[in-house]
N, CA and C of each residue as an Amber inpcrd file, in Angstrom:
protein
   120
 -14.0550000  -1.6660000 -26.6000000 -13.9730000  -2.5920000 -25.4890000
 -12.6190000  -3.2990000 -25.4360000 -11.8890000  -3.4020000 -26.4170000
 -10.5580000  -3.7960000 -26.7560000  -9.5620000  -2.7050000 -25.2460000
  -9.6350000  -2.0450000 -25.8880000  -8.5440000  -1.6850000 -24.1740000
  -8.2100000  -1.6020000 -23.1580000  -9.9650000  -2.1280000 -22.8210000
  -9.9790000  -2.7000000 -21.3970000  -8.7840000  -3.6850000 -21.2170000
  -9.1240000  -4.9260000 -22.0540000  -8.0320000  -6.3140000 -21.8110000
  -6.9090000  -5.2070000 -21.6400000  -6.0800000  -4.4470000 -22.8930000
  -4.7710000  -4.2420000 -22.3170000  -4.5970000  -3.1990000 -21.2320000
  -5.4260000  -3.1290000 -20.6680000  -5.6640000  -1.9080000 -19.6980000
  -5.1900000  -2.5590000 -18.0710000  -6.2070000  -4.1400000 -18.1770000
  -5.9420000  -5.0070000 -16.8200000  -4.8390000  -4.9430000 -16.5780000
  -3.6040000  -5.7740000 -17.5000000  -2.4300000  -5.6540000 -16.6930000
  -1.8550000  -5.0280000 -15.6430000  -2.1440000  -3.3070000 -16.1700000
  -1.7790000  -2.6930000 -15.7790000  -2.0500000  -1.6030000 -14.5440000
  -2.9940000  -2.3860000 -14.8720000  -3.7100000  -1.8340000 -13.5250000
  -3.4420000  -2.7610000 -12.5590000  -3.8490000  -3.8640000 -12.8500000
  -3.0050000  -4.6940000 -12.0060000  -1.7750000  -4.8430000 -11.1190000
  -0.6890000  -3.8860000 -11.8950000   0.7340000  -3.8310000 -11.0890000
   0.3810000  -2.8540000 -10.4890000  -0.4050000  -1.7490000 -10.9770000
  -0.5390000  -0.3850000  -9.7490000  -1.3500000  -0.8920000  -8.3690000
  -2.8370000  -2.0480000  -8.4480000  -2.5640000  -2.2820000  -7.4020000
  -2.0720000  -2.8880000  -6.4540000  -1.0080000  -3.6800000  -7.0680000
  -0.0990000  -4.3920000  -6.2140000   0.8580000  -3.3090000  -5.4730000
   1.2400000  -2.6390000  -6.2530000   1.8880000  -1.4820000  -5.5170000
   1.1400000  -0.6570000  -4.4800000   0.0380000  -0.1830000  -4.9250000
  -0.8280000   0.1630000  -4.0750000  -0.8950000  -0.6360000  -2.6870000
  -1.2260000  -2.0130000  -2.9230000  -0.8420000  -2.1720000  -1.6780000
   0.4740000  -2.5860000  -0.9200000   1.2270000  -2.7460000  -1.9280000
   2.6600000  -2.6700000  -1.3620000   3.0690000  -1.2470000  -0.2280000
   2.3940000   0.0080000  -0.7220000   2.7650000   1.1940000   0.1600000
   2.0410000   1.2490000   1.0850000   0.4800000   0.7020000   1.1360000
  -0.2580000   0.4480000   2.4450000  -0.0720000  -0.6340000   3.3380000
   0.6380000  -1.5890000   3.1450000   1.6790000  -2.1390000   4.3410000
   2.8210000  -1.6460000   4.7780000   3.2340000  -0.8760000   3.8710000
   4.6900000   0.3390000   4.5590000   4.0030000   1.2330000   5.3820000
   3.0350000   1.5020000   5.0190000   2.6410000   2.3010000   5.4770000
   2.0490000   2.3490000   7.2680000   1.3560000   1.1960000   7.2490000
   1.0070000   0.8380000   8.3770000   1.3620000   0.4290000   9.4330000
   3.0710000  -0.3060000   8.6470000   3.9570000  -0.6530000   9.4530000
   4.4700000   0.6720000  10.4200000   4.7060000   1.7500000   9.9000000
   5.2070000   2.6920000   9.8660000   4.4920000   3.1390000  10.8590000
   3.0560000   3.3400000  10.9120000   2.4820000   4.0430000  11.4820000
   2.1440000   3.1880000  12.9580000   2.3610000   1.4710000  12.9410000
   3.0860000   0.5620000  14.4230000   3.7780000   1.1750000  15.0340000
   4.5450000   1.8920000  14.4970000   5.8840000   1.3720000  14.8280000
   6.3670000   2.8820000  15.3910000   5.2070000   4.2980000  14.9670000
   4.9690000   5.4550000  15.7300000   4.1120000   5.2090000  16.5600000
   3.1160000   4.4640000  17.0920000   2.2160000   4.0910000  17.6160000
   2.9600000   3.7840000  18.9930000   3.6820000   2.9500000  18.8090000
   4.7960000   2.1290000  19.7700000   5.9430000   3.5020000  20.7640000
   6.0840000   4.1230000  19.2070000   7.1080000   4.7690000  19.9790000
   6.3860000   6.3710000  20.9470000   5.3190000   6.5880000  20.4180000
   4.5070000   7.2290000  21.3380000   4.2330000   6.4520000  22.8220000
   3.5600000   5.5830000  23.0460000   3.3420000   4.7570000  23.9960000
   4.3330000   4.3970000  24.8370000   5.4090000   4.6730000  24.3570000
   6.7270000   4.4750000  25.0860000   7.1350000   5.5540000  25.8560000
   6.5660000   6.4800000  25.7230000   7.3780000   8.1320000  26.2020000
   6.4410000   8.5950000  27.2250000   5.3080000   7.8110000  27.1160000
   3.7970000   8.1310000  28.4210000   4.7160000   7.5400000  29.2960000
């Protein structure tokens, strides 16, 4: 049960990253959204 604790950390930064790329991501996908809508 011990490696859980050192396990959190680290999981921890993956999902910060995790969602660090799903706001790039979404932005991204605005911002094709936009530029589709523009060309109708």
């Amino acid at each position: 049960m011990e490696y859980i604790g050192l396990l959190a950390p680290i999981a921890f930064v993956f999902s910060l990253a995790a969602l660090a790329q799903v706001s790039s991501l979404k932005k991204e996908v605005e911002r094709l959204n936009k530029e589709l809508n523009n060309k109708e």
